[in-house]
C-alpha positions as CSV (number, residue, x, y, z in Angstrom):
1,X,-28.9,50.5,-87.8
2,X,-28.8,54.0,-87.7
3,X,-30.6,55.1,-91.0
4,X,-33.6,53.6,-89.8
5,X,-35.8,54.8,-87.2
6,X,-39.3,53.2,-86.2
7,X,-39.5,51.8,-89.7
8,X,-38.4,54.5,-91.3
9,X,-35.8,55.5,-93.4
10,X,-33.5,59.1,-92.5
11,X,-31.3,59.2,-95.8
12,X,-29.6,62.5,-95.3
13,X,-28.0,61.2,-91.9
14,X,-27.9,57.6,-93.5
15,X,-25.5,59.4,-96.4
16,X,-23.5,61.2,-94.2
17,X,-23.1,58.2,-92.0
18,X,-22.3,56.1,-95.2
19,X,-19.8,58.6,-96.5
20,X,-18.3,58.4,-93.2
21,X,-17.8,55.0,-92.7
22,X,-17.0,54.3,-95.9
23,X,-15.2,57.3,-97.1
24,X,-13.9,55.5,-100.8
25,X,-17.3,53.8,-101.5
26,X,-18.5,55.1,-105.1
27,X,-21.8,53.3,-105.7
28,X,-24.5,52.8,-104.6
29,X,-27.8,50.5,-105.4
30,X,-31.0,51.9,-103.2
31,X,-34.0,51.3,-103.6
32,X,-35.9,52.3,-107.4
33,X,-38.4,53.9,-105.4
34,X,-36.1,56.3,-103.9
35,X,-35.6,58.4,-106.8
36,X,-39.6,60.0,-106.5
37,X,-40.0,59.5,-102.8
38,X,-38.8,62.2,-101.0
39,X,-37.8,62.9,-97.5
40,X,-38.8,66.2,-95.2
41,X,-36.4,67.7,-97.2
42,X,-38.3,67.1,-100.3
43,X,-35.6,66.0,-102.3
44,X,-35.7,62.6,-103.6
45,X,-33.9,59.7,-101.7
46,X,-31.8,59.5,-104.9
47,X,-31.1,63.1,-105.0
48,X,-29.8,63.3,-101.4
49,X,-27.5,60.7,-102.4
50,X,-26.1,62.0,-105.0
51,X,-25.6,65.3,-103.1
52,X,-23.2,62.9,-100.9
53,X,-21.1,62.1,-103.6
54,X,-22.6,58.8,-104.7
55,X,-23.3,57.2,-108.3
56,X,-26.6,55.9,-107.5
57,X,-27.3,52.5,-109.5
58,X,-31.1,52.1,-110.0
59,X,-33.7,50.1,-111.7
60,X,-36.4,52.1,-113.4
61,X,-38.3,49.9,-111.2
62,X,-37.9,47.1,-108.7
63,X,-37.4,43.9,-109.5
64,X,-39.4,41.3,-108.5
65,X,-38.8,40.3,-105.0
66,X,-38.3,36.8,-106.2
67,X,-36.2,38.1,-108.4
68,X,-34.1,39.5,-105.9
69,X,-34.1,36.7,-103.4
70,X,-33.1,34.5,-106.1
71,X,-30.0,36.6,-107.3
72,X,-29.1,36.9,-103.7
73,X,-29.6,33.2,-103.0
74,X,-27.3,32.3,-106.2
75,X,-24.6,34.9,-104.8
76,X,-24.4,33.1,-101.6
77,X,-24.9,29.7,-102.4
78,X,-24.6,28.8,-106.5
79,X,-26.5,25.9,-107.8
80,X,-23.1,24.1,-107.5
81,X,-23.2,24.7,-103.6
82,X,-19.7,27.4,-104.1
83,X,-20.1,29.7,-102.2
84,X,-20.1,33.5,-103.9
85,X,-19.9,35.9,-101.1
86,X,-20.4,35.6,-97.4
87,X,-22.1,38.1,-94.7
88,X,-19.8,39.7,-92.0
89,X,-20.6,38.9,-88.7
90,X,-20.5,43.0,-88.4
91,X,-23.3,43.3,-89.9
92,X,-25.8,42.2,-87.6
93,X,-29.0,43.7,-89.3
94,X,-28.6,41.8,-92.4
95,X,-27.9,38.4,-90.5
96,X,-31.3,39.0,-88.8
97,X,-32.7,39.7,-91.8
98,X,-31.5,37.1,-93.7
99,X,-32.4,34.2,-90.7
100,X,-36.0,35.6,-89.4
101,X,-37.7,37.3,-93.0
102,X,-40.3,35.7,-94.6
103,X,-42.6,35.9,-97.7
104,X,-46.4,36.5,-97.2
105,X,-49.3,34.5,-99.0
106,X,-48.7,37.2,-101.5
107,X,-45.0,35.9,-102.1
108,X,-43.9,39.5,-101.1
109,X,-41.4,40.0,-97.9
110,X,-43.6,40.3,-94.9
111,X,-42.8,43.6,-93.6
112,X,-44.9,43.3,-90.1
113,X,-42.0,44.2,-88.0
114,X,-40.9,47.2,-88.6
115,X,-37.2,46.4,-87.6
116,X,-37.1,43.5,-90.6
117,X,-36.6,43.5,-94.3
118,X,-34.6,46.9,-94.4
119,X,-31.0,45.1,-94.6
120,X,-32.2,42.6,-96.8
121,X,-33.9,44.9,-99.2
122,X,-30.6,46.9,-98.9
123,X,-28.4,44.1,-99.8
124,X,-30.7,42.6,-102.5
125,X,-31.1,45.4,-104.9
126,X,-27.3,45.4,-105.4
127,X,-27.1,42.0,-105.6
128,X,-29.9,41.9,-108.1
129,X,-28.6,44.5,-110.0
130,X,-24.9,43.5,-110.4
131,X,-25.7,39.4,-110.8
132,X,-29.1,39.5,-112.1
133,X,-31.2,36.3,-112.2
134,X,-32.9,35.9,-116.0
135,X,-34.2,33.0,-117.4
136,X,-33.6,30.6,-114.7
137,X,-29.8,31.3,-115.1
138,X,-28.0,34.0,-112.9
139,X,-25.9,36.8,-115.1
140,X,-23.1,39.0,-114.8
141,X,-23.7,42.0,-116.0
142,X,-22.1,41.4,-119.5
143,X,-24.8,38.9,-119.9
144,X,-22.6,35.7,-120.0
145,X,-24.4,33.4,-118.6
């Protein structure tokens, strides 16, 4: 939980901490936002990332959030109740996220507390990405469905 602060998002200590912790990881799947918003630096998120040593994997734009609950959803759970992947339990954030997040009257991710949503949005654009959910069918990314 240390690339975020009151809400907020530090990615030039959130790369480096990244790159330590994970000193083979290759790519990575942020946000599609990220690669115009930029930090203090004013360098884009994506930018800083890249500077790390990262391949960032992006979406022109976001995905639907729907979308990316969905693929998520089918990754842990597929419509034939097997199991896909499974959360660590070192990886506290995302279990919070993942038991106390909620969807607004909007059908967007209620983002009132600042310390929620930030895992989950983490771990769903990857998700969404890789195993994408079209057509009412999840896909790999060769498209076999």
């Amino acid at each position: 939980e240390w690339a975020f602060r009151g809400g907020q998002a530090h990615t030039p200590e959130a790369a480096r901490q990244i790159r330590a912790d994970y000193p083979k990881l290759r790519e990575v799947y942020p946000d599609p936002a990220g690669k115009g918003r930029t930090t203090a630096s004013e360098r884009s998120d994506h930018a800083i990332l890249r500077d790390a040593g990262f391949v960032v994997v992006a979406r022109n734009a976001a995905p639907a959030v729907r979308d990316r609950l969905a693929a998520l959803n089918r990754k842990l759970k597929d419509g034939d109740g097997r199991v896909m992947c499974t959360v660590s339990p070192d990886c506290p954030g995302l279990i919070a996220d993942l038991e106390q997040c909620k969807l607004d009257s909007a059908g967007h991710l209620d983002k009132s507390d600042s310390r929620r949503t930030h895992w989950l949005d983490a771990c769903s654009y990857g998700v969404e990405y890789r195993w994408p959910v079209a057509g009412g069918f999840a896909q790999s990314i060769g498209g076999v469905r």
